[in-house]
C-alpha positions in Angstrom: -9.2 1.9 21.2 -5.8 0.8 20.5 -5.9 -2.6 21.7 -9.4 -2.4 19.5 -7.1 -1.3 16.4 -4.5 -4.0 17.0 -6.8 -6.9 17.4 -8.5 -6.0 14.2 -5.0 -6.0 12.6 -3.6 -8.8 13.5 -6.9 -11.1 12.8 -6.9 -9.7 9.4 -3.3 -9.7 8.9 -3.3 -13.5 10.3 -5.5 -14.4 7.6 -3.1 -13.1 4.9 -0.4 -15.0 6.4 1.2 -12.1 8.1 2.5 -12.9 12.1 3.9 -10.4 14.3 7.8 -9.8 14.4 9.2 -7.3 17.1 12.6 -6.2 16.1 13.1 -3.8 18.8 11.3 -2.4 22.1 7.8 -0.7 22.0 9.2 2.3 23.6 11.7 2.8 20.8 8.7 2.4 18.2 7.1 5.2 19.9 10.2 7.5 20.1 10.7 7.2 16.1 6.9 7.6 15.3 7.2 10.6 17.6 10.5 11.5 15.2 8.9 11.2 12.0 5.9 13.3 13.4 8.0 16.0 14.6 10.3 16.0 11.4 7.6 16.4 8.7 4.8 18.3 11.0 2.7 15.4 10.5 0.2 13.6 12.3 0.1 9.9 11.9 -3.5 8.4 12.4 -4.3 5.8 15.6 -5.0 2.7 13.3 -1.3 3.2 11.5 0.2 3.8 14.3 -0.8 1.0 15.8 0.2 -1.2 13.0 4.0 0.4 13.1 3.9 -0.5 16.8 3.3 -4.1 16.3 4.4 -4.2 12.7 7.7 -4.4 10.5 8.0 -4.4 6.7 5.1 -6.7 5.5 5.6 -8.0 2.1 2.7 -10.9 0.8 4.4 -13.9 -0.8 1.2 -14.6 -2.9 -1.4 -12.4 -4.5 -3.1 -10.0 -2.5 -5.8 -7.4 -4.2 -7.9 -4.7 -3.1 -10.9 -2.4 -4.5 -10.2 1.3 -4.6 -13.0 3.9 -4.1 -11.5 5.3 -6.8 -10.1 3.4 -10.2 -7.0 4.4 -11.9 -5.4 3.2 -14.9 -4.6 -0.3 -12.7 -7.7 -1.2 -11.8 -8.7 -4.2 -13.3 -12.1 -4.9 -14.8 -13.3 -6.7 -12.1 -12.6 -3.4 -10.1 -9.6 -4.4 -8.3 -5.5 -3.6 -7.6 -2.8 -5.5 -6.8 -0.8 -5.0 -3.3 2.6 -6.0 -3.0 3.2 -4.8 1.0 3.7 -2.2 3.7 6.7 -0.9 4.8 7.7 -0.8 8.7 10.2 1.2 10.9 13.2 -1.4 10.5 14.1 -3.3 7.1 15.3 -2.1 3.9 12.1 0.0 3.1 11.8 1.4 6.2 9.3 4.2 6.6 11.4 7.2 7.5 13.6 6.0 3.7 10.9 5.9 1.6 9.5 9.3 3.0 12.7 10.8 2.5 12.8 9.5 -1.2 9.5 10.7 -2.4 9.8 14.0 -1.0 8.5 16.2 -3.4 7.1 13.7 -5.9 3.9 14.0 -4.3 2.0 16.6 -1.8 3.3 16.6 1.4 0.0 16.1 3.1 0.8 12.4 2.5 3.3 9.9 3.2 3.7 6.7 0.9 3.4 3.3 3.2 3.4 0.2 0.9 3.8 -0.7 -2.4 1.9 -1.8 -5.6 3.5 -3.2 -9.1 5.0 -1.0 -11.8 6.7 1.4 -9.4 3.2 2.8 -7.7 2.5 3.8 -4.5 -0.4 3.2 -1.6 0.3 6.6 1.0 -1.5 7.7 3.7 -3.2 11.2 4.6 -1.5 12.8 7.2 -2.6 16.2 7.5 -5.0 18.9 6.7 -8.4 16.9 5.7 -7.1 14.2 4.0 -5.8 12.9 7.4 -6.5 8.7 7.7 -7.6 9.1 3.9 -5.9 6.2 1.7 -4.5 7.2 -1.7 -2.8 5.0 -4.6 0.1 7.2 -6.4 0.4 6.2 -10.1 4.2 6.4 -11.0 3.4 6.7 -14.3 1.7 9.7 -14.4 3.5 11.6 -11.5 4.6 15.3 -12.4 8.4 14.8 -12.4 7.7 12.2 -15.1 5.7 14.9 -17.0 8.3 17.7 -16.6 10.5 15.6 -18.3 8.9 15.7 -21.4 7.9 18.9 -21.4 4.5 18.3 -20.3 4.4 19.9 -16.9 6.0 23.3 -15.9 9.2 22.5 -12.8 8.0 25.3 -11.2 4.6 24.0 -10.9 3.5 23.4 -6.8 3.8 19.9 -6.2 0.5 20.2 -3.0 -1.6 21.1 -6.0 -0.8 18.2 -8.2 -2.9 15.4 -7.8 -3.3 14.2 -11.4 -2.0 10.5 -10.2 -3.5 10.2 -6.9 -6.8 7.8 -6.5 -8.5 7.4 -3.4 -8.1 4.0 -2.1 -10.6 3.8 1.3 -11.0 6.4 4.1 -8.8 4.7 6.6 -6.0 2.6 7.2 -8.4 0.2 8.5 -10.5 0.0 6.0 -7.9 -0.4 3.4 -6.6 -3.5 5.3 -9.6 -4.8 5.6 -10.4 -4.7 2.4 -7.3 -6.6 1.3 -7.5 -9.7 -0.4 -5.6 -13.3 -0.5 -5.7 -14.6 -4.2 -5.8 -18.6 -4.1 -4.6 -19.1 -7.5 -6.8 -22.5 -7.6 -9.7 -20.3 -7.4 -9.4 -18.6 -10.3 -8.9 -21.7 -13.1 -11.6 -21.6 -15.1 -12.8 -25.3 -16.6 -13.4 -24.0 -20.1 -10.1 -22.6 -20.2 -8.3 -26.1 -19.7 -6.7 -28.5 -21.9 -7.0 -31.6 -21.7 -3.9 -33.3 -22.7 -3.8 -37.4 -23.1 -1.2 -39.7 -23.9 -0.9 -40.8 -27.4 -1.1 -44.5 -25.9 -3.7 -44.2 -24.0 -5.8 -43.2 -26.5 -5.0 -46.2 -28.5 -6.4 -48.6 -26.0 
């Protein structure tokens, strides 16, 4: 199944522009997944796991978009969110940093994986029921954000706050699957251009 899982990856990866880069060995992927795991009592789905193995940080250069199961506030009206990247296990967003950072911002059954505009978050289940279960975070409606202006109580649980979590797709996947490569030539619409002519020429 996990040569399945990493075929499907890097075909749909491969047609967002994305090609492999190992960094370092496959055996000291495995030990740091392992680390992570074992630090947080978490259990890190097949289909992620895979794409750490293969995968470091993965940022699009153009416009990528996705449609949640679930809208939030970013969704536009044609049903759809932007996607900036995922983080990996090397790079300046590694994984085991950006879990670190957002501990206890949101419940601990997930852990955030990539990023979206305006500060928000796409995380991964990784326990309980919610395990393989993608979620976008909405930064602007977290509860830290809210206990600052009075809003929320501090001493509130943070497992039980889900206010600004959306479900994105059921797995990993899916989620990448459903990902989707803007070509911004696509997207001009003829009545919406000018037309702009030289003065001269219109004088012949």
């Amino acid at each position: 199944m996990g040569n399945n899982y990493i075929n499907q990856i890097e075909n749909k990866l491969n047609t967002l522009n994305i090609k492999k880069q190992e960094v370092f060995s496959l055996n000291s992927r495995e030990n740091q997944i392992k680390k992570i795991e074992t630090m947080y009592d978490i259990f890190i789905p097949k289909d992620y796991k895979e794409f750490l193995l293969n995968y470091d940080e993965t940022f699009f250069e153009n416009e990528v978009t996705y449609k949640p199961i679930e809208t939030s506030p970013w969704t536009s009206k044609e049903g759809t969110q932007v996607f900036e990247g995922l983080y990996g296990l090397a790079g300046e967003n590694n994984l085991f940093d950006q879990i670190e950072g957002y501990l206890n911002r949101m419940p601990n059954c997930m852990i955030p994986i990539g990023e979206s505009p305006g500060g928000n978050l796409i995380c991964l289940g990784v326990k309980e029921s919610i395990i393989s279960k993608v979620y976008f975070w909405n930064h602007e409606n977290e509860r830290e954000a809210k206990i600052m202006v009075g809003i929320e109580d501090a001493s509130d649980e943070i497992n039980s706050y889900w206010d600004n979590i959306h479900l994105v797709s059921k797995t990993f996947l899916g989620f990448l699957s459903g990902l989707e490569l803007i070509n911004e030539t696509e997207n001009i619409d003829v009545d919406d251009v000018e037309l702009w002519l030289d003065d001269e020429l219109l004088d012949d």
